[in-house]
VORO-769466 format. One record per residue (C-alpha): x, y, z; residue number from 0. Coordinates in nm, 4 decimals, padded with zeros to 6 digits. Layout:
<recs>
{xx->X yy->Y zz->Z resi->NUM}
...
</recs>
This chain:
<recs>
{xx->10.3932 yy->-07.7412 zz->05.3235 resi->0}
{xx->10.6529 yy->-07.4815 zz->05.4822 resi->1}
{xx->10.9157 yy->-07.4073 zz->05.1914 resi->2}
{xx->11.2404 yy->-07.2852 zz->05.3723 resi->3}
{xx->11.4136 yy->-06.9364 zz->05.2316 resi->4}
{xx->11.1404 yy->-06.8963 zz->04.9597 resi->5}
{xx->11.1749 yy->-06.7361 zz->04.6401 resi->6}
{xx->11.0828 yy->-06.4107 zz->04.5968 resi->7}
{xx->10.9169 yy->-06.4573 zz->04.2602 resi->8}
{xx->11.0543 yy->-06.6565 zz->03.9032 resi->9}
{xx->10.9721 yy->-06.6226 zz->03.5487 resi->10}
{xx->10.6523 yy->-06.6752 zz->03.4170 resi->11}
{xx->10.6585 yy->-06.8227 zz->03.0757 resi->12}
{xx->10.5323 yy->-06.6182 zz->02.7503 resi->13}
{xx->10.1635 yy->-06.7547 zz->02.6647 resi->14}
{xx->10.1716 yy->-06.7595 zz->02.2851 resi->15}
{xx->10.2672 yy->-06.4406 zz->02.2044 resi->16}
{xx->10.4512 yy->-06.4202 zz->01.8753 resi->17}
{xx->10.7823 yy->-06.2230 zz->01.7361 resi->18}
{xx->10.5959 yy->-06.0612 zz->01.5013 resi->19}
{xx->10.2691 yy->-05.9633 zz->01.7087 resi->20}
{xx->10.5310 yy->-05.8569 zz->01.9780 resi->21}
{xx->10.6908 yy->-05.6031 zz->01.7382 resi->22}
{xx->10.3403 yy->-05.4736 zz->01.5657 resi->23}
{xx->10.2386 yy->-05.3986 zz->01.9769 resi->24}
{xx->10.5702 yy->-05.2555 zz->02.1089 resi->25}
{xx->10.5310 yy->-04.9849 zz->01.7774 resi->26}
{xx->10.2213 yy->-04.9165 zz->01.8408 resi->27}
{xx->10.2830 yy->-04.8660 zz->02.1850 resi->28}
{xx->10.5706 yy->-04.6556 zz->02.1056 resi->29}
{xx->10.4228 yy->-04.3981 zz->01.8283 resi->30}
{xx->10.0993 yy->-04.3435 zz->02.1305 resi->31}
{xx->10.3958 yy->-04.2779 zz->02.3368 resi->32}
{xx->10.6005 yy->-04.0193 zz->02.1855 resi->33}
{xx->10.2278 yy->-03.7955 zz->02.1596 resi->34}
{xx->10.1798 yy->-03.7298 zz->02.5135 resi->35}
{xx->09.9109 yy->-03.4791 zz->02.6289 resi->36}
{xx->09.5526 yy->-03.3918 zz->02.5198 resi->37}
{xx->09.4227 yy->-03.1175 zz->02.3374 resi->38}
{xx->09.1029 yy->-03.1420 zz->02.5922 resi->39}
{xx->09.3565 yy->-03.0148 zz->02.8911 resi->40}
{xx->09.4587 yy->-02.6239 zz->02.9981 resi->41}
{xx->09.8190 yy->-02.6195 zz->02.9977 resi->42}
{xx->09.8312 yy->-02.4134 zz->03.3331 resi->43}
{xx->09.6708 yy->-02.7223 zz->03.4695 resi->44}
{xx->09.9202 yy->-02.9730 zz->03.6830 resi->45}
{xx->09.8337 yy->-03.3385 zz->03.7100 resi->46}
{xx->09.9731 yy->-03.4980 zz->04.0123 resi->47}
{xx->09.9132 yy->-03.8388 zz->04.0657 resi->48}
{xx->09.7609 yy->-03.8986 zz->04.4658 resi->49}
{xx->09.9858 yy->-04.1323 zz->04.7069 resi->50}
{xx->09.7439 yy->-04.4429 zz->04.7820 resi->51}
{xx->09.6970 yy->-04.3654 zz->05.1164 resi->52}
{xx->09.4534 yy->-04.0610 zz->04.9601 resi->53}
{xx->09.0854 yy->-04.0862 zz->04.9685 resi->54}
{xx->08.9386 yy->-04.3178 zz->04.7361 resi->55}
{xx->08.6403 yy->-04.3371 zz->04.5066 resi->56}
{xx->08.6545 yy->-04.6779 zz->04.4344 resi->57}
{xx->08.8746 yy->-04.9527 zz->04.3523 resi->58}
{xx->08.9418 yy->-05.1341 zz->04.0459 resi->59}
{xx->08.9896 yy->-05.4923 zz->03.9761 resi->60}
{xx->09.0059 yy->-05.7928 zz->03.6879 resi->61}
{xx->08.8843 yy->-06.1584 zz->03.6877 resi->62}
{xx->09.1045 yy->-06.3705 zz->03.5539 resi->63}
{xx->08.9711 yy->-06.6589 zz->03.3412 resi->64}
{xx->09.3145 yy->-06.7158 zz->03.1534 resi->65}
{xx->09.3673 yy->-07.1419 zz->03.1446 resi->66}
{xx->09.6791 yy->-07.0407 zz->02.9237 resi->67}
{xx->09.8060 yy->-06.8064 zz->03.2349 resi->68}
{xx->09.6761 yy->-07.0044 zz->03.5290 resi->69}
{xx->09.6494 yy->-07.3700 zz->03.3872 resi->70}
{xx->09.5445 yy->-07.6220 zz->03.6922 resi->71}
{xx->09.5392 yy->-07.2937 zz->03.9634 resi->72}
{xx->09.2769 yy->-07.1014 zz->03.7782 resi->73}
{xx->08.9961 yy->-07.1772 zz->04.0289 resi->74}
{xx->09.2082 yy->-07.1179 zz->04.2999 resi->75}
{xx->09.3419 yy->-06.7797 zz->04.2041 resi->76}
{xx->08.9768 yy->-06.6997 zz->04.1392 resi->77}
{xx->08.8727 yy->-06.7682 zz->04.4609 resi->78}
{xx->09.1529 yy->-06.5530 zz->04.6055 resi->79}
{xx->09.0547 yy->-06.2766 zz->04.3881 resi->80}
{xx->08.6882 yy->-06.2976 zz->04.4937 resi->81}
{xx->08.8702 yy->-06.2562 zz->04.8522 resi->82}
{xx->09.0559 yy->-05.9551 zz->04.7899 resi->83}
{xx->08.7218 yy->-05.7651 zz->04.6231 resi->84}
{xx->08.4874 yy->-05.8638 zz->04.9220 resi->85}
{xx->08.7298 yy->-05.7475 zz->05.1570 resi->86}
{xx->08.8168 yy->-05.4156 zz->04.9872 resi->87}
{xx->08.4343 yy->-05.3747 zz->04.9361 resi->88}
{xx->08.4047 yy->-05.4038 zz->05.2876 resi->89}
{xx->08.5316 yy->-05.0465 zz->05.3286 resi->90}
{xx->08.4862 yy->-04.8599 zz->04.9903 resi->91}
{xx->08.2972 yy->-04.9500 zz->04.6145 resi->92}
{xx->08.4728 yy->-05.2445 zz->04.4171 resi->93}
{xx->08.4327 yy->-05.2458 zz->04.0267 resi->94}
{xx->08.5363 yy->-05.5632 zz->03.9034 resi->95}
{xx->08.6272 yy->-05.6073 zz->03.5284 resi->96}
{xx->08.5246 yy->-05.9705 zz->03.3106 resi->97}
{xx->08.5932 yy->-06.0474 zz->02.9809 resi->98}
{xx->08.2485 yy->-06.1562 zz->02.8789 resi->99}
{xx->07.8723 yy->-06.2104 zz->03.0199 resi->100}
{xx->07.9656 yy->-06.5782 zz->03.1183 resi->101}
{xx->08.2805 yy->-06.5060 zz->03.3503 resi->102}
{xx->08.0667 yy->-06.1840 zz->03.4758 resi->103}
{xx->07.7710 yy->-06.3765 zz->03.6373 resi->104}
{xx->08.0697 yy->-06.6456 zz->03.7915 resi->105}
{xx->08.2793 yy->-06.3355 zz->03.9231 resi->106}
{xx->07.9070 yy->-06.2139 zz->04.0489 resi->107}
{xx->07.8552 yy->-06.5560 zz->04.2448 resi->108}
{xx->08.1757 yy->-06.5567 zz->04.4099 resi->109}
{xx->08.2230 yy->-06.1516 zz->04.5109 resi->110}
{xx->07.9050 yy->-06.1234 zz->04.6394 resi->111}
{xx->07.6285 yy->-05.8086 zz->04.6042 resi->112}
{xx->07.8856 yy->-05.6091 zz->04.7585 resi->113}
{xx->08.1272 yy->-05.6158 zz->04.4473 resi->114}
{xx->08.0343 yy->-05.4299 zz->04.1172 resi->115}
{xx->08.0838 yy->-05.6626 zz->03.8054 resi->116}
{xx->08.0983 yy->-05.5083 zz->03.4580 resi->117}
{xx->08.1521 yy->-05.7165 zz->03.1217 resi->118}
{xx->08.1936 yy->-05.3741 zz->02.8867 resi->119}
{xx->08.5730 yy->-05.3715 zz->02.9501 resi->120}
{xx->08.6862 yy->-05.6694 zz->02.8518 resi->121}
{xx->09.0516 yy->-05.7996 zz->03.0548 resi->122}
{xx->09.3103 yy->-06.0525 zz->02.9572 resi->123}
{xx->09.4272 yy->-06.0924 zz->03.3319 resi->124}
{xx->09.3783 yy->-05.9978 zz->03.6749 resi->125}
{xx->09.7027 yy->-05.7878 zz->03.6958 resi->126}
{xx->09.4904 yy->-05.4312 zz->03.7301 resi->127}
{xx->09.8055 yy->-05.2637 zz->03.8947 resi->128}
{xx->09.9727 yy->-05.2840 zz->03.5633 resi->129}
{xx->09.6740 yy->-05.2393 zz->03.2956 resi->130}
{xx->09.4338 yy->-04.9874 zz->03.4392 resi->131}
{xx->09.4586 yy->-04.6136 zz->03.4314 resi->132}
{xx->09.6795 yy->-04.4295 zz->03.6486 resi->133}
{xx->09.4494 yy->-04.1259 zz->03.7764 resi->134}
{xx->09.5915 yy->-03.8100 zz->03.8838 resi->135}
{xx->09.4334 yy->-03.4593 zz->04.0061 resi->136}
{xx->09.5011 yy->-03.0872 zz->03.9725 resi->137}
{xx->09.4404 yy->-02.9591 zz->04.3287 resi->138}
{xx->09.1267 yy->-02.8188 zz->04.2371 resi->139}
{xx->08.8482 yy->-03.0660 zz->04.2098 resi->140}
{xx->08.9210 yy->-03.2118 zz->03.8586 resi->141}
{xx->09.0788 yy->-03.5624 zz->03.7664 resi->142}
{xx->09.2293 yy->-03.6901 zz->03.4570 resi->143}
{xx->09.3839 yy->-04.0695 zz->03.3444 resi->144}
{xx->09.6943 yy->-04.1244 zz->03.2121 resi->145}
{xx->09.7368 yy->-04.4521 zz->03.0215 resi->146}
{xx->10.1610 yy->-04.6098 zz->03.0826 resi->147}
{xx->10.1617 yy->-04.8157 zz->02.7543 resi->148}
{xx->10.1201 yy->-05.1216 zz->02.9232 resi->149}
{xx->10.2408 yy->-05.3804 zz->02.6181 resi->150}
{xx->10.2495 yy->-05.7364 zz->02.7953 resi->151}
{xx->10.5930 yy->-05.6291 zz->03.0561 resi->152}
{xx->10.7720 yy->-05.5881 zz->02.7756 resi->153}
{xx->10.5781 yy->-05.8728 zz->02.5454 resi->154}
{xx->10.5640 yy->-06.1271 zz->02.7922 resi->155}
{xx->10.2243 yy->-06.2572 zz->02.7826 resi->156}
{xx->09.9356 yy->-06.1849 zz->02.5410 resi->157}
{xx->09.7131 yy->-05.8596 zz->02.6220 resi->158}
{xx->09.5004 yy->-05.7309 zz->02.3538 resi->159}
{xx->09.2305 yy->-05.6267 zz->02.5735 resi->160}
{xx->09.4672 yy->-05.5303 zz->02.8532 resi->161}
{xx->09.6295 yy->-05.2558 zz->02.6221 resi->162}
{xx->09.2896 yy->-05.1012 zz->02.6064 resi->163}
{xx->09.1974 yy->-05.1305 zz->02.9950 resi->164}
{xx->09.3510 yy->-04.7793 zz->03.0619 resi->165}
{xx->09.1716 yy->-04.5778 zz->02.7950 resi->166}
{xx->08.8183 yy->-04.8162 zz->02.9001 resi->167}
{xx->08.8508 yy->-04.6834 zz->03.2692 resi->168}
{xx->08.8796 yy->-04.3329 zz->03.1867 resi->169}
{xx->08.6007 yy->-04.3305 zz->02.9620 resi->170}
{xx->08.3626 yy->-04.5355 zz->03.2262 resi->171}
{xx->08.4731 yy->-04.2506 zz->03.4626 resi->172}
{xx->08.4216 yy->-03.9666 zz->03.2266 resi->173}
{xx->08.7620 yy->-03.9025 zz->03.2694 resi->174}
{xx->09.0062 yy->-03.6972 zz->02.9914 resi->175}
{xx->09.2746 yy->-03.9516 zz->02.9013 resi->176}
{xx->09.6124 yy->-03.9023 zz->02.7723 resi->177}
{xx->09.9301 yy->-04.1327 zz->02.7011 resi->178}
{xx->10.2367 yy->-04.1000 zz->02.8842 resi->179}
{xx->10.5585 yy->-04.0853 zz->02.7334 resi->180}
{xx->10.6774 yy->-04.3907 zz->02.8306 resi->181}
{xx->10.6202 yy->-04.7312 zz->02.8254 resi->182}
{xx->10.5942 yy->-04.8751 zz->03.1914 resi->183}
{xx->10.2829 yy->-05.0131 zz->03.4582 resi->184}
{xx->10.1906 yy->-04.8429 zz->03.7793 resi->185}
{xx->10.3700 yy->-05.1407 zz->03.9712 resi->186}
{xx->10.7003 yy->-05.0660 zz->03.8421 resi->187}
{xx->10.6229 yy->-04.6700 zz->03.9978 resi->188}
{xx->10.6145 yy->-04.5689 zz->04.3150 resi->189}
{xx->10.4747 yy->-04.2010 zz->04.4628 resi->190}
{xx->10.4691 yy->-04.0187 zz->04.7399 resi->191}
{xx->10.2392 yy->-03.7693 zz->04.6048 resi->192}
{xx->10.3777 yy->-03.4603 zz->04.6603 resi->193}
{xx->10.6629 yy->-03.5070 zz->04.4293 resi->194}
{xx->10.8431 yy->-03.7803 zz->04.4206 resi->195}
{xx->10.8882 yy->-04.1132 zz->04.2456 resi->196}
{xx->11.0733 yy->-04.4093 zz->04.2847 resi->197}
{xx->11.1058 yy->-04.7491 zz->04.0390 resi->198}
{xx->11.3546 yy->-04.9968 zz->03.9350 resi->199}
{xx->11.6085 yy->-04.9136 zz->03.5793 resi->200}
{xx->11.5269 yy->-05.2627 zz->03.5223 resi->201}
{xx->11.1315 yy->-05.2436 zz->03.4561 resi->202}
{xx->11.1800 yy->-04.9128 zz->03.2761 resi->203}
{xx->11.4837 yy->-04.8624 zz->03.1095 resi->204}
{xx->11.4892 yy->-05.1656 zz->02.9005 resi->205}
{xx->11.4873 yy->-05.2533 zz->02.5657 resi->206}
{xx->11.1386 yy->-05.4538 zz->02.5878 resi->207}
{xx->10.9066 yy->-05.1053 zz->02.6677 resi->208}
{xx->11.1297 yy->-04.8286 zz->02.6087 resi->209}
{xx->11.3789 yy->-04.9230 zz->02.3410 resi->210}
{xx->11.6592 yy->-04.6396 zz->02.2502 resi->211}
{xx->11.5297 yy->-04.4137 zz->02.5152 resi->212}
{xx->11.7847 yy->-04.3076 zz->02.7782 resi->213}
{xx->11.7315 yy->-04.3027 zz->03.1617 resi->214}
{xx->11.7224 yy->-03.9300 zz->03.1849 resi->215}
{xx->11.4430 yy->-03.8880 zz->02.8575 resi->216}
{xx->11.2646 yy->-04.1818 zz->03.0821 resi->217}
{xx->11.2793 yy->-04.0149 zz->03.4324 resi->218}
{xx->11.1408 yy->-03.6612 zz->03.2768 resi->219}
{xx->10.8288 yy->-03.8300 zz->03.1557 resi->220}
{xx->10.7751 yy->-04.0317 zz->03.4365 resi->221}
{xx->10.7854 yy->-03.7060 zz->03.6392 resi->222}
{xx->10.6153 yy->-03.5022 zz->03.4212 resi->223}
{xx->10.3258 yy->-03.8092 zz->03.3999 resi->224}
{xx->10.2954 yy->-03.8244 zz->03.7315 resi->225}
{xx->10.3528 yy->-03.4822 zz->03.8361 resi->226}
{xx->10.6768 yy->-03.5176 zz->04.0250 resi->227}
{xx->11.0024 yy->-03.3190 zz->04.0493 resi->228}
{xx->11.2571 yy->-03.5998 zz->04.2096 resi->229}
{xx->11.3199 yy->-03.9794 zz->04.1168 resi->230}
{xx->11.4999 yy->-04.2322 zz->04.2892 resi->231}
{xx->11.6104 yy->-04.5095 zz->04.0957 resi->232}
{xx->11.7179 yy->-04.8387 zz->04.2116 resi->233}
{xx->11.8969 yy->-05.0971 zz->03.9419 resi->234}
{xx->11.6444 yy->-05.4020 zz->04.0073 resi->235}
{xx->11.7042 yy->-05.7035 zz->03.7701 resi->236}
{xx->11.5975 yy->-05.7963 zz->03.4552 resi->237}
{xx->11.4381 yy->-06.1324 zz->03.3201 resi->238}
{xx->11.4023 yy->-06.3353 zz->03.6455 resi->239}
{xx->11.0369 yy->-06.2357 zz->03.6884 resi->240}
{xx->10.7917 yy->-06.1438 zz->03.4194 resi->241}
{xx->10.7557 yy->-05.7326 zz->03.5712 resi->242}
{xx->11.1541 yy->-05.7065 zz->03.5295 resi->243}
{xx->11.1343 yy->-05.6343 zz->03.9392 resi->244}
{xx->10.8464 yy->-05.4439 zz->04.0384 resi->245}
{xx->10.9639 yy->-05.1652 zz->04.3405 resi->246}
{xx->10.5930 yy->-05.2133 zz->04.4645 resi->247}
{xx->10.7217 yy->-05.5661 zz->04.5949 resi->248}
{xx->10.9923 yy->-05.4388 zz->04.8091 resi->249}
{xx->10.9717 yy->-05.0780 zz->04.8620 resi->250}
{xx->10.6770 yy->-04.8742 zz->04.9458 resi->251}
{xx->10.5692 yy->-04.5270 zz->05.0237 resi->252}
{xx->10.3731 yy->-04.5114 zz->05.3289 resi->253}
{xx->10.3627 yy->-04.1250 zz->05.3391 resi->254}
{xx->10.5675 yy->-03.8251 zz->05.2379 resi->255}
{xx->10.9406 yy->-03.9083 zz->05.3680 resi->256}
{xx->10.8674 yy->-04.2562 zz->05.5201 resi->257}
{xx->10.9532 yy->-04.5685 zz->05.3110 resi->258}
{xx->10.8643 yy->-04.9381 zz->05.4087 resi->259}
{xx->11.1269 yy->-05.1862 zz->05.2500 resi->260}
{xx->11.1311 yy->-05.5760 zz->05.3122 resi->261}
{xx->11.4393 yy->-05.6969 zz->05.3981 resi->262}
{xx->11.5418 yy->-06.1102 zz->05.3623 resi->263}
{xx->11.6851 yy->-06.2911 zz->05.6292 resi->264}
{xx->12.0476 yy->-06.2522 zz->05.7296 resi->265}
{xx->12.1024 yy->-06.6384 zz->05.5340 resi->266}
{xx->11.9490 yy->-06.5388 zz->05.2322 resi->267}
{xx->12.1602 yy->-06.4736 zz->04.9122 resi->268}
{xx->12.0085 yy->-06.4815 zz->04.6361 resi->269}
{xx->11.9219 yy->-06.2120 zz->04.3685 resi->270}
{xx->11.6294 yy->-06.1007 zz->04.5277 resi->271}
{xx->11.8003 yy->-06.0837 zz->04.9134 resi->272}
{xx->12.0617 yy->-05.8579 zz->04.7499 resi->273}
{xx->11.8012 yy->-05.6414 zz->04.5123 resi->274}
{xx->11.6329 yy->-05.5827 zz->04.8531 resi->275}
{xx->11.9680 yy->-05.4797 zz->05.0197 resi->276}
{xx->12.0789 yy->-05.2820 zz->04.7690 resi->277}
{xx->11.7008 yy->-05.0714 zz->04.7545 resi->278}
{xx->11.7563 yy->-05.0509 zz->05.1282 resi->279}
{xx->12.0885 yy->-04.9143 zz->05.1279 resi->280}
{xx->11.9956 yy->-04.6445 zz->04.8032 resi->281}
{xx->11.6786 yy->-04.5603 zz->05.0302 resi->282}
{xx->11.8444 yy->-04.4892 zz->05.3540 resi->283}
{xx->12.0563 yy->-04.2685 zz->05.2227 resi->284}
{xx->11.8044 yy->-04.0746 zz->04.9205 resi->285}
{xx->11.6588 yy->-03.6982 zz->04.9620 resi->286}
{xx->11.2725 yy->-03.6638 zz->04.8614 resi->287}
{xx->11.1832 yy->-03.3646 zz->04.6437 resi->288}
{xx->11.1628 yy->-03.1748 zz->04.9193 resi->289}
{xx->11.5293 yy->-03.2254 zz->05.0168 resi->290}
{xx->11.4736 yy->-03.4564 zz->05.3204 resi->291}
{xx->11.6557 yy->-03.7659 zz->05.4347 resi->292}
{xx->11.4097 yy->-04.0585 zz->05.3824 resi->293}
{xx->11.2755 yy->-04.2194 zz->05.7358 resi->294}
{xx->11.3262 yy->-04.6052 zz->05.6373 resi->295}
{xx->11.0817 yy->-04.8768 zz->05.8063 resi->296}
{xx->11.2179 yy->-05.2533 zz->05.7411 resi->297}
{xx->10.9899 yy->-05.5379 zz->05.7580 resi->298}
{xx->11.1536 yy->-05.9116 zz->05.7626 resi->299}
{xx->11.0615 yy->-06.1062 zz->05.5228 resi->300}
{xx->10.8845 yy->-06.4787 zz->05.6363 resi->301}
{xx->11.1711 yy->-06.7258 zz->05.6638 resi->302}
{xx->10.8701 yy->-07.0189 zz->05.5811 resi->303}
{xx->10.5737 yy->-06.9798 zz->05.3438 resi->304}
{xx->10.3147 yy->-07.2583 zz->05.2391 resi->305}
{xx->10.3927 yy->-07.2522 zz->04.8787 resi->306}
{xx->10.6324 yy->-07.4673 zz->04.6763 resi->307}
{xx->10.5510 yy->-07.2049 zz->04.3388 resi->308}
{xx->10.8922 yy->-07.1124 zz->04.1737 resi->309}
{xx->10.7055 yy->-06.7947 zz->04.1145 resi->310}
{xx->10.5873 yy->-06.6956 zz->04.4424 resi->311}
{xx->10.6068 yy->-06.3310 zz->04.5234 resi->312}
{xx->10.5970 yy->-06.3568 zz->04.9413 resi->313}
{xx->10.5957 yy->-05.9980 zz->05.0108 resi->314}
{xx->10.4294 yy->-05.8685 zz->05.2391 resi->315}
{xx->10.4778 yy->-05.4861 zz->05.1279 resi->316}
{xx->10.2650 yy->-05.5858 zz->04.8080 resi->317}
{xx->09.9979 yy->-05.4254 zz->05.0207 resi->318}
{xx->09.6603 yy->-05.2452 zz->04.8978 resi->319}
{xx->09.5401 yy->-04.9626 zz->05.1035 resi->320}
{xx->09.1878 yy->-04.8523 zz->05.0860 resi->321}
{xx->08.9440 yy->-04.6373 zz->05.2738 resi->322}
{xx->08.9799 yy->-04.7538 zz->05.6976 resi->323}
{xx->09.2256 yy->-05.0289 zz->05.6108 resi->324}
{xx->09.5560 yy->-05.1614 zz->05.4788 resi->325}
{xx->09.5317 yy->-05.5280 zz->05.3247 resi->326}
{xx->09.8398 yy->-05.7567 zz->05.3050 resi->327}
{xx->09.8975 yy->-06.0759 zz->05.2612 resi->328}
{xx->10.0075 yy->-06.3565 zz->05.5362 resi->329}
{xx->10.2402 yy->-06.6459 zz->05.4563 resi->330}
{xx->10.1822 yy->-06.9030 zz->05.7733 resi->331}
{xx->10.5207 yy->-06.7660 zz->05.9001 resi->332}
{xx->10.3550 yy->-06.6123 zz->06.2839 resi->333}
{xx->10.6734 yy->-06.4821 zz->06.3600 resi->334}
{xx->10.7041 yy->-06.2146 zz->06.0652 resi->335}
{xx->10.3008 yy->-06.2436 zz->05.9918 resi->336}
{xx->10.2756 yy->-06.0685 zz->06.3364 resi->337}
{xx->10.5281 yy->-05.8283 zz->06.2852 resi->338}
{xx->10.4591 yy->-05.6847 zz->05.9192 resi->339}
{xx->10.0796 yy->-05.6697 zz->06.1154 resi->340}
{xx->10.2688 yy->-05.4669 zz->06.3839 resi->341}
{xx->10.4917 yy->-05.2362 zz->06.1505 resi->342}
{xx->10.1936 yy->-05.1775 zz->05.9235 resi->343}
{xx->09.9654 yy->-05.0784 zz->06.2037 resi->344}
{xx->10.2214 yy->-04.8293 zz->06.2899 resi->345}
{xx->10.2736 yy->-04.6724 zz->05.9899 resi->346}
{xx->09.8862 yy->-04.6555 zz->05.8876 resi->347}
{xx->09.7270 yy->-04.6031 zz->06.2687 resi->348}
{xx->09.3894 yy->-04.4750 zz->06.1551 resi->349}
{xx->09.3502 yy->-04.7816 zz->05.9540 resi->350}
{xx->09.2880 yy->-05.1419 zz->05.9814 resi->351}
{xx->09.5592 yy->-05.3683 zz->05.8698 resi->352}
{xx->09.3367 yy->-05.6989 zz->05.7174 resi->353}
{xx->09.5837 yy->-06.0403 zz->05.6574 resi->354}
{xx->09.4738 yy->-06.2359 zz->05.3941 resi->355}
{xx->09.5885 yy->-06.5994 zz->05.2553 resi->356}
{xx->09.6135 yy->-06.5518 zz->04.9153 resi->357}
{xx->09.8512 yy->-06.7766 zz->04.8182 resi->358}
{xx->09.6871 yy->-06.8952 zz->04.5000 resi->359}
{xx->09.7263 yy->-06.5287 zz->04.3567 resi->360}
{xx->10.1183 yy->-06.4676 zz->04.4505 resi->361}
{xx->10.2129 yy->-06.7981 zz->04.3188 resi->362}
{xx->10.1703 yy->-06.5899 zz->04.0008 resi->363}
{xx->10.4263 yy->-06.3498 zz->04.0633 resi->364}
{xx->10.2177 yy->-06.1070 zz->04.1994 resi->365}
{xx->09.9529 yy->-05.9860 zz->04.4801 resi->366}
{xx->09.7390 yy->-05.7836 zz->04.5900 resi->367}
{xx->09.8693 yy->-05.4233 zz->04.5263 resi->368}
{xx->09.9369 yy->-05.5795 zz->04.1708 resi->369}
{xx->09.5918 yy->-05.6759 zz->04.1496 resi->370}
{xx->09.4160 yy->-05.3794 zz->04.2670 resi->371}
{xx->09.4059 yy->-04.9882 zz->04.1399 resi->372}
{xx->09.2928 yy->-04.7269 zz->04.3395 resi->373}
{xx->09.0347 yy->-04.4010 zz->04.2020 resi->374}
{xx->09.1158 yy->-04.0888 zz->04.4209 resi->375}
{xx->08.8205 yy->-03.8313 zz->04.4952 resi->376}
{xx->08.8087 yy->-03.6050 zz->04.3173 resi->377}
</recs>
């Protein structure tokens, strides 16, 4: 069914998560935060986290099982998630993340040999973007994980064993681990790895993860987590989507002083058409760190997609890129399904751009950058 000027993604209700557990999370969250660091590192040593388009190790994933998240489309998101992992593992190692032994041998069915399943680090959802370890190097052979706080976007959904995904990666990897200063998920941040950042005010400067902090105490420990010198911020919006407006679903790095931003079509007007305008129009005329005038790439957005989800994220710039190939999603729509092919192919031409229907997964507000995390080499 083709759904005319879709939505770009809607509100996804709070599964159970009470005032009280909400509060005990967001303080806990908050007293890791304000200790950033680890007595483990040299303090000469600077961390810089690697633009995705770096060599990877491996990428990292989550199986979601959630009937309180996905109700009736649980199978169905499954099945796209099995998707994404066998096509990632297709060009580099997939480790896969299930909550228990049970869910592990069902993940195992449906990714195939290919796709490494583990049941020691237990998820709450599939959302890996957000939950796992962001992992950064020092320019000499070393890497280290840095943990964002991630406390439900702002106490939105339930994620006990999500808070602990971070520190669980960099252990499996034998990584040192340390806590940012903020409270924030590596969806909401954007990198061009060699110093600079961009995100929305809306997923970071907000009361729900970083309450009483200003913009500029934010912005100095997102650059000093990430190893940056220069962010752009862009306002984004608050409550109409359960990430506060992710910049991974509009605007993307593609490498050092080239940006990729989805724009709507000319009829569109809603809060989303204009969020996208208005990061088009802030990145078309920003500096990178190293003082030069952004290159901007626009992709349209599809005019049709196949899904009637209030929540559906039909971006096409949600992309994961891996070892060989870029992997995006496809909405039905030929007209701007061929052209985000074309534009991608352009701006990644030693890699494979891979189209996937995975509408089952974005009808959850998300895709398949959200649901992926990359591991640099070392």
């Amino acid at each position: 069914m083709n759904e005319p000027h879709p939505t770009r993604r809607g509100v996804l209700k709070a599964t159970g998560a009470g005032t009280a557990a909400l509060a005990l999370t967001a303080t806990a969250c908050q007293a890791e935060a304000g200790t950033p660091g680890n007595p483990t590192h040299s303090a000469r040593r600077r961390w810089t986290v690697p633009a995705d388009e770096a060599p990877h190790r491996r990428t990292w994933m989550s199986w979601p099982t959630s009937d309180a998240v996905w109700g009736d489309h649980l199978a169905g998101v499954q099945r796209d998630i099995a998707l994404v992992a066998r096509t990632v593992a297709a060009y580099e190692p997939v480790i896969l993340c299930a909550p228990d032994r049970r869910e592990a041998a069902r993940a195992r069915a449906q990714c195939g040999r290919k796709v490494t399943v583990l049941d020691s680090i237990p998820t709450d959802d599939l959302w890996m973007r957000d939950t796992c370890a962001v992992f950064r190097s020092d320019g000499a052979g070393r890497m280290d994980a840095v943990g964002l706080g991630f406390n439900g976007w702002g106490g939105k959904q339930r994620h006990r064993r999500d808070a602990q995904v971070a520190r669980a990666v960099a252990e499996f990897t034998q990584c040192d681990f340390t806590r940012a200063g903020f409270v924030g998920e590596g969806g909401g941040i954007e990198t061009d790895g060699v110093g600079t950042v961009m995100a929305t005010e809306s997923s970071l400067v907000n009361a729900n993860r970083n309450p009483g902090k200003t913009r500029d105490r934010i912005e100095a420990e997102v650059l000093r987590a990430y190893g940056a010198r220069k962010m752009i911020w862009a306002p984004g919006i608050k409550g109409e989507d359960i990430t506060d407006d992710h910049i991974d679903a509009t605007s993307r790095f593609v490498r050092p002083g080239v940006v990729m931003v989805q724009v709507p079509p000319a009829d569109r007007e809603d809060i989303w058409a204009r969020d996208a305008r208005e990061q088009l129009a802030i990145l078309s005329r920003a500096t990178d760190a190293r003082g030069r005038r952004l290159r901007v790439i626009k992709i349209e957005g599809p005019t049709e997609i196949r899904s009637t989800a209030p929540t559906f994220l039909d971006s096409y710039l949600n992309f994961h890129v891996v070892n060989g190939a870029v992997i995006t999603a496809q909405f039905g729509d030929r007209r701007t399904d061929e052209g985000a092919r074309r534009a991608l192919a352009a701006a990644f031409p030693d890699r494979e751009v891979i189209q996937l229907d995975v509408d089952r997964l974005m009808g959850g507000g998300g895709g398949i950058h959200c649901a992926t995390m990359q591991e640099p080499k070392p």
